[in-house]
Each structure stands twice: as C-alpha cells, then as structure tokens.
C-alpha positions as CSV (number, residue, x, y, z in Angstrom):
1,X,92.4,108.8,113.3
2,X,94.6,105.3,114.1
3,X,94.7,102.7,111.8
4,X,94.2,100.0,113.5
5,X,96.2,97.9,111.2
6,X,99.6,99.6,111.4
7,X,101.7,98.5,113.9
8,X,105.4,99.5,114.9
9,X,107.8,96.8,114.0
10,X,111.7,97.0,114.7
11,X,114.0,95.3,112.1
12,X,117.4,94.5,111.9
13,X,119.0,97.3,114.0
14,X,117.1,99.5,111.2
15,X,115.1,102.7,112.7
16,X,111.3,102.2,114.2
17,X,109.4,101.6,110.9
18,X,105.6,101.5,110.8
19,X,104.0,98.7,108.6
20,X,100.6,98.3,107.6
21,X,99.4,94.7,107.8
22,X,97.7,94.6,104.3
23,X,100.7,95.9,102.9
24,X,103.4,94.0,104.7
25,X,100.9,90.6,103.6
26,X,101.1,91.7,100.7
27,X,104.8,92.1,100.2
28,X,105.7,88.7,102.0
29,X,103.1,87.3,99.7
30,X,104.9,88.6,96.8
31,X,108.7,87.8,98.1
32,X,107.7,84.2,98.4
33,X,106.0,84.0,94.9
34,X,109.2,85.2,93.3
35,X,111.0,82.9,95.1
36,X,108.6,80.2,93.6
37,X,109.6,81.3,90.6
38,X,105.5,82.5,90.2
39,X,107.2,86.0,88.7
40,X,103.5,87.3,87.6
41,X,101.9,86.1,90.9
42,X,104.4,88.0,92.8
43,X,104.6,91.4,90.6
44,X,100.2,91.1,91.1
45,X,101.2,91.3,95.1
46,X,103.6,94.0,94.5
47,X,101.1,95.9,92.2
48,X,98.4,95.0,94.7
49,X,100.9,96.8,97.5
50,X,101.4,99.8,95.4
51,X,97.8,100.5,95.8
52,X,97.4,99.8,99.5
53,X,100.5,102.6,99.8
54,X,99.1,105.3,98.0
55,X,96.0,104.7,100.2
56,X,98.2,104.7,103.1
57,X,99.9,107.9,101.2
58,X,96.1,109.5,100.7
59,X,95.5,109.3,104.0
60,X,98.4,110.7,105.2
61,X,98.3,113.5,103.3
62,X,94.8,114.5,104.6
63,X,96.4,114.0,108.3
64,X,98.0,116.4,109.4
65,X,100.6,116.1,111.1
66,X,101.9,112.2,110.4
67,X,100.8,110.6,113.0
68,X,101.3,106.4,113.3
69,X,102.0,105.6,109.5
70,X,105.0,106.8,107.5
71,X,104.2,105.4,103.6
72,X,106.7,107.3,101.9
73,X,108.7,104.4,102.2
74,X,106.0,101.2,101.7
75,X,105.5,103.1,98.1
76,X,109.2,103.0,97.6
77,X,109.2,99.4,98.4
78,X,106.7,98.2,96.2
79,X,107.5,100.3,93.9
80,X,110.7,98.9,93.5
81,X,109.3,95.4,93.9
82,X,107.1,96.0,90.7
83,X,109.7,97.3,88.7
84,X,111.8,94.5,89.1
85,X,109.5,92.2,88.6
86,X,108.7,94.1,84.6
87,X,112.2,94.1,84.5
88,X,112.6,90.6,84.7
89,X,109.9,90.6,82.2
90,X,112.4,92.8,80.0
91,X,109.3,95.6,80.3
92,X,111.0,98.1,81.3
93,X,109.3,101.2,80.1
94,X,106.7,99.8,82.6
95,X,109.5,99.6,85.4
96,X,110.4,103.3,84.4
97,X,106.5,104.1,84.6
98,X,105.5,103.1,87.9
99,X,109.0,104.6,89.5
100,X,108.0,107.8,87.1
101,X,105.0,107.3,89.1
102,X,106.2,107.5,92.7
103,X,108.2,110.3,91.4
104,X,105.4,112.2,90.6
105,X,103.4,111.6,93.9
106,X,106.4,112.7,96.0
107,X,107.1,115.8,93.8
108,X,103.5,116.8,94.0
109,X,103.3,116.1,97.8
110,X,106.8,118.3,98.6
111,X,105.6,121.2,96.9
112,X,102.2,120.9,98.3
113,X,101.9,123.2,101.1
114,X,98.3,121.6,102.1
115,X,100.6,118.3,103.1
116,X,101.8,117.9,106.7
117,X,105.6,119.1,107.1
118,X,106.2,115.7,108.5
119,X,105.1,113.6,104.9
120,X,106.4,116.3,102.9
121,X,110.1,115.6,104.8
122,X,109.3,111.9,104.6
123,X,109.0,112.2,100.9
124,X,112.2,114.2,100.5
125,X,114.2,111.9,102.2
126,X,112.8,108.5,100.4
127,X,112.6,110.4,96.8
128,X,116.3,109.9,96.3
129,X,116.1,106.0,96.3
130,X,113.0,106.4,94.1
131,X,115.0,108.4,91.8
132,X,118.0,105.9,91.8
133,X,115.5,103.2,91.0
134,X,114.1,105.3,88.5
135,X,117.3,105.9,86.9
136,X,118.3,102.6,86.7
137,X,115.5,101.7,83.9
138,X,116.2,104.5,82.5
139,X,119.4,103.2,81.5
140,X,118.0,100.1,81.2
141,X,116.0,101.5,78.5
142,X,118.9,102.9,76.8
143,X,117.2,106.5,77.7
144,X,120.3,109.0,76.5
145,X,122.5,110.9,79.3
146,X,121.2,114.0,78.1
147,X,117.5,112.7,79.0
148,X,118.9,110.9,82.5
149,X,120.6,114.4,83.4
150,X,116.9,116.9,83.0
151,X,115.0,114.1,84.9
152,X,117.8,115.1,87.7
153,X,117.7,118.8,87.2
154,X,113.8,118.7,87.6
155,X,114.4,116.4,90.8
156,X,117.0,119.0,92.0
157,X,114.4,121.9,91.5
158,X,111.6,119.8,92.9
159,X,113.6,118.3,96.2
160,X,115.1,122.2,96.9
161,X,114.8,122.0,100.7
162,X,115.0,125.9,100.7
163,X,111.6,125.8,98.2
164,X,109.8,123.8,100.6
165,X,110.6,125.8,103.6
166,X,109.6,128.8,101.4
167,X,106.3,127.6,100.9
168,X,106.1,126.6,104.5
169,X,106.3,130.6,105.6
C-alpha cells in the first residue's frame, strides 16, 4: 500500500530520502517559525511532526518489507527539532523525554521480530544519532556519568547486530 503523499526527494549530494508531505510541511513550517523567533509556534510544528512520524513509523512496521517510506529518520528529525526547541525553553527533562522516547520506539522495533528486516536496520542505523541527541540533555540536565554510561550499555545490548540477526533465524 503507497502513500500517495511520500515522494522521493534528492538533497544536497545526500542519499535518496523519502519525505512525506505532511511531515516535510510541517518541518518547513516549524524551521521558519523559529527563525521568527515564534519558538512555541515552531516546537507545536515539530511536536505536530513527531506525530505524523510515528504514523509513518506505525505503518511501516505493519508493512512488511519497507517499501516507499523510510521514517526512522523523519522521527529523528523532529525529534531533535522538539528537543531543541525545550531546550531553548531551558526544559530539558522534556528534551531528554521525547529523545528517551524515540529511543524506546527504535529499541522495541529492533528487537521485534514481527518488524520488516528493512525498518528494523533502518532503526539501527538512525538510533545512534538519537542516542547522541539523547545524551546531550542528559548532560544538559547534569544527569551523572555513571547514569549517561548504563543508558549506553542498555543501547549496546539493544543495538547488538548479532541479537537481531538471532531473532531473525
């Protein structure tokens, strides 16, 4: 099943990324309303594009395998987009929360074996930059090194390529 709205878009020398409409409006909408200065208009877009990723995500994950959409990293994006935007806010246990978030969608979506081998690769590759996001208001927060260093040994466990290809067989 196509969504009609996704479309293949080439940027800046960058690999063939898919975008969803909704979700690239809602981005734009977002970049230019921080630019404004309009710092809660913008993190509503981004919050707003969270959503329309995890439905992208959703959907995905009932496809199998991947077909046209790859939203692994559109929930990244706005992810990140949000955060920053509650960081500017000096929020950040809400920054922390919604990368926590993204976190926990990956994770669960790696480990899944009912997820298409293509999302559950997608999601291994872009949980990384999540976790460097997450991370970074995790410091932010003045979280101790001690808590920043189990939150990577449970992503090590979770991201195990070898655990994933286990499932798989």
């Amino acid at each position: 099943m196509k969504n009609k709205n996704i479309k293949k878009e080439k940027r800046g020398g960058k690999p063939e990324e898919v975008l969803d409409d909704h979700w690239r409006d809602l981005m734009m909408a977002g970049n230019a309303a921080g630019r404004a200065g309009a710092f809660d208009e913008a993190l509503a877009h981004y919050l707003d594009g969270i959503k329309e990723a995890k439905r992208l995500f959703q959907l995905s994950r009932a496809q199998a395998p991947l077909n046209d959409s790859d939203p692994a990293p559109a929930l990244v994006v706005a992810s990140r987009n949000a955060a920053f935007m509650f960081s500017r806010q000096e929020n950040h246990q809400r920054a922390k929360a919604v990368m926590n978030d993204v976190m926990a969608l990956f994770s669960e979506a790696i480990t899944d074996e009912t997820t298409s081998l293509d999302l559950r690769m997608s999601c291994l590759q872009h949980i990384n930059r999540a976790a460097a996001y997450l991370i970074e208001h995790m410091r932010a927060l003045g979280d101790s090194d001690a808590e920043i260093a189990r939150t990577v040994k449970t992503l090590q466990k979770t991201t195990d390529p070898s655990r994933m290809m286990m499932a798989q067989s």
